[in-house]
N, C-alpha and C positions, 0 to 999 in steps of 0.2 A: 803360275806365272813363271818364266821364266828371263832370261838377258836378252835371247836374242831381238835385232829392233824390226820389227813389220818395217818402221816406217825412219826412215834416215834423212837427214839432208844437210848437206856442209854448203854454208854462205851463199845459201838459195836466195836471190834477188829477180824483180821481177820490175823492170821502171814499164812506165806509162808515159809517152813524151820523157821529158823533164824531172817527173814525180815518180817516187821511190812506191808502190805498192806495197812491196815486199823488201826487207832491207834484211840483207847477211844471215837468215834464219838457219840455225845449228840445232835441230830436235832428232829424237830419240824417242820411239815411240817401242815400247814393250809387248812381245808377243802376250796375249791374253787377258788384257787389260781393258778399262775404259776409260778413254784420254781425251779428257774436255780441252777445245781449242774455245776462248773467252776473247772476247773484246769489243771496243765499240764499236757500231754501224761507220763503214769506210776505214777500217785498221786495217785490210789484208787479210781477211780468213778465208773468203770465199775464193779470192786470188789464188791463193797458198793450197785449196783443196782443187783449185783444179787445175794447177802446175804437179800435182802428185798423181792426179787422175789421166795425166798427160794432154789435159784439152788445153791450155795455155805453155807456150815455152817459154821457160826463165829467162832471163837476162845472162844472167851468169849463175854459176855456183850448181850443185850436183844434187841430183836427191834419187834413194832407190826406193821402190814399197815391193815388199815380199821378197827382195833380194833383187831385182830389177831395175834398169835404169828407167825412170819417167818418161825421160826423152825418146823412149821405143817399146812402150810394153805391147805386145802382143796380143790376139785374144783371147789364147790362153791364160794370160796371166789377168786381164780383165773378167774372165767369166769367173773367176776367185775373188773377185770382192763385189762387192753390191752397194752402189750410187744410190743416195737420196737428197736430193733439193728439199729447199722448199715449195718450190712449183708445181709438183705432183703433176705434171705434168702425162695427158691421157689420152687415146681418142677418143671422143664423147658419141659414139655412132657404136661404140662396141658395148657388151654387157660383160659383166664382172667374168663369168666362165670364159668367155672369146678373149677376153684380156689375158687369161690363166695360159689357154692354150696357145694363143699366139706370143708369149713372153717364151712359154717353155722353148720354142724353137730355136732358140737362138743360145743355150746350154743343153751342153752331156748332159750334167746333173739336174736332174730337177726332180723335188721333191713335192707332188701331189699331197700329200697329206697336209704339209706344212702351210700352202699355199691356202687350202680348203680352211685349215684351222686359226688362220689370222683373217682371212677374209671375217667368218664365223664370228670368230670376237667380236669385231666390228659391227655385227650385227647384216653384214651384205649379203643379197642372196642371190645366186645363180646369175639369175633372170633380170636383176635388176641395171640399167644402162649408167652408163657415166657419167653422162649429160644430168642428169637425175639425182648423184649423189650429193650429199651436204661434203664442204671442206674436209669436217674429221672424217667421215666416209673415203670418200679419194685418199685423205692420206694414211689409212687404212688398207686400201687397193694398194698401194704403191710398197706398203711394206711388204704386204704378202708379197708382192712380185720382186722384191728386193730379195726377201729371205730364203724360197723357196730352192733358189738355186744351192742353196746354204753354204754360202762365203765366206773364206776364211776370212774379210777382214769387212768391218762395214764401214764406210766414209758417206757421213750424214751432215749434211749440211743445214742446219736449222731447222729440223723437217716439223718441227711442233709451233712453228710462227704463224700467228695468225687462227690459231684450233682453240678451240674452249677450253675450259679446264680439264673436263669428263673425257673426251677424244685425246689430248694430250695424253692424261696419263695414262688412259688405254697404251697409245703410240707408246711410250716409255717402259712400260710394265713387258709387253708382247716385246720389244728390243732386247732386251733383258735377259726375258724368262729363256729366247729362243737361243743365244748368244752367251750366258754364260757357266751353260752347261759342258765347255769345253775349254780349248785351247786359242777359240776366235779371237778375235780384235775388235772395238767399238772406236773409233776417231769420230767426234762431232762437234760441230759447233752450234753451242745456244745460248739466245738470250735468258733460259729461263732458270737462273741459279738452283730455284728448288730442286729443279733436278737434278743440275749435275750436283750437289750436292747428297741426293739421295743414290746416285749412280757412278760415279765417277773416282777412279783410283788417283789418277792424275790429273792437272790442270797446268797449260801452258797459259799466258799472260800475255797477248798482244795488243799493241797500244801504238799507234801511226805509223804503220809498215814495221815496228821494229817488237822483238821477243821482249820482254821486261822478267818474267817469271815461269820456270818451270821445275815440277817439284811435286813430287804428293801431296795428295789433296790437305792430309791433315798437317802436313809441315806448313804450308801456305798461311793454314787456318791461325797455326799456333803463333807462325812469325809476326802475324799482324794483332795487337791487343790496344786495348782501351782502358787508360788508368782516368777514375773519375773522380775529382777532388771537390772538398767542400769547404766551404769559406764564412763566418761570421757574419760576413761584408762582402764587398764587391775584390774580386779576385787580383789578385796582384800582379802583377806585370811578366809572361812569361820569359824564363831565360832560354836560352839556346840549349833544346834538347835533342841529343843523339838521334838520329832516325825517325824525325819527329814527321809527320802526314798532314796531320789534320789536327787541329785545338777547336773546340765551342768553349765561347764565351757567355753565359748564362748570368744572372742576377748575384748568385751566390755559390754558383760551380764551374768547373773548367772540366771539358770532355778531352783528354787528350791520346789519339788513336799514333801511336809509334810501328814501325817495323823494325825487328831483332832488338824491342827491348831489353835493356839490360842494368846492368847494378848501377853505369854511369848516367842513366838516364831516370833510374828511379832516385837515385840520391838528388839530383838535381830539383825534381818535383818535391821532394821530401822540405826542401831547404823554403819552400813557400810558406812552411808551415799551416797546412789544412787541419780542420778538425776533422777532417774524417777522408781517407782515401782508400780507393778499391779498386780491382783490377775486376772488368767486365768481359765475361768470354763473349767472342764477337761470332755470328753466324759468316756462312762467305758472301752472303749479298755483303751487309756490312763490311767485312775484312776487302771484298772486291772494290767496290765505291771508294773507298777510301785510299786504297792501294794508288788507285788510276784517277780520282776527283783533285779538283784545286788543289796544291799542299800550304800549309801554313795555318793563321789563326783565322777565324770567323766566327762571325756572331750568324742568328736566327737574323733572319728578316724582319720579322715583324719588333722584334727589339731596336733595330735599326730605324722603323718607322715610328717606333714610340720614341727612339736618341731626337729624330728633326723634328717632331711636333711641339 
């Protein structure tokens, strides 16, 4: 891995009417890397990848990928990266080889073998039509024809939504295995943390058109913690803690998830006097949800239905 950025953009905005899509986005995406773009459904991710792919123009603000401005890449500079939706989008009148050979036309580069051996994976054969394949199938077809050309940079746009588990992590493993045997780039965005947490160097944090977090995976992971305290009785009243998320209120414990805990926020819980307190390492689903859910105190629900009965 190296400094230089694939992927740049200074105060990238993008309205829609009236509504901000995209707000002021300043990212920094590392040659070599795999950089998970996160957030929820309607935040701007999909906006944001295809104001880089140059199919949407920004509002304002600049952004270059491979050294390029967005606002004119070429097709030179496009037959260097390799697009995947989640739409897998196909003719369904062609079979898996007419697919191969009609994709290759339209790149210098293309690699035969690569094409044959992700297909392969997948279990697709030659002969077999479009129309006819299952979900992970097509999005199986689609990688091969994404990777074949073999792009320096891949921008995947959720491409494991809606695939089983088994086709998923096919999709995920062949991304991977084919991708970081060099000096490429992976930019994706998914809802499915397990993986970017099993994949992912980086993670940027977007949250209603606007960046909140970006940062290595394991600095994110570490920033966000969970101290769990216990109580004889019913918990005492919390005070105002530093960098405080999230608190659960339990019968005889208090779940309290902070970001950039510190000595001033640990003495403060201390001062409750617990008989028992621990700090719980949080996985990044957790650390994620938390980050971006309600902030403040809350109870379970069904405690809440046992408070009014």
């Amino acid at each position: 891995m190296n400094n230089e950025s694939v992927i740049q953009t200074r105060n990238l905005t993008k309205y829609f009417g009236g509504k901000a899509a995209v707000y002021e986005l300043n990212l920094d995406v590392p040659r070599g890397c795999v950089f998970a773009f996160l957030g929820r459904n309607g935040s701007g991710k999909t906006t944001t990848i295809r104001m880089l792919m140059g199919m949407v123009p920004p509002t304002r603000g600049t952004g270059t990928i491979l050294g390029h401005d967005i606002r004119a890449l070429t097709p030179e500079v496009r037959a260097r990266i390799g697009y995947l939706t989640e739409e897998h989008q196909l003719y369904g009148w062609m079979n898996v080889k007419q697919c191969g050979e009609f994709q290759s036309k339209f790149f210098a580069k293309w690699n035969g073998r690569i094409f044959r051996g992700v297909a392969g994976h997948f279990g697709l054969k030659p002969e077999a039509r479009v129309k006819d394949l299952s979900r992970g199938e097509r999005a199986g077809l689609c990688l091969a024809l994404t990777l074949a050309p073999e792009p320096e940079l891949l921008m995947l746009d959720d491409p494991g939504l809606g695939l089983d588990p088994v086709a998923r992590r096919g999709l995920v493993e062949s991304m991977i295995f084919l991708t970081r045997k060099s000096d490429r780039t992976i930019f994706f965005s998914s809802h499915h943390l397990s993986d970017v947490e099993r994949t992912a160097d980086y993670i940027a944090v977007f949250d209603r058109s606007i960046l909140r977090a970006c940062c290595p995976l394991e600095k994110f992971q570490e920033s966000v913690q969970q101290v769990r305290l216990r109580f004889p009785g019913t918990p005492p009243a919390l005070p105002k803690i530093p960098g405080l998320l999230q608190a659960v209120r339990t019968e005889n414990e208090l779940r309290v998830t902070c970001v950039h805990y510190n000595g001033e926020a640990e003495t403060a819980l201390r001062a409750l006097s617990p008989v028992e307190m621990e700090s719980v390492p949080l996985g990044l689903e957790d650390a994620f949800i938390s980050y971006l859910g309600e902030r403040g105190e809350k109870t379970f629900i069904l405690s809440e239905m046992e408070a009014q009965s």
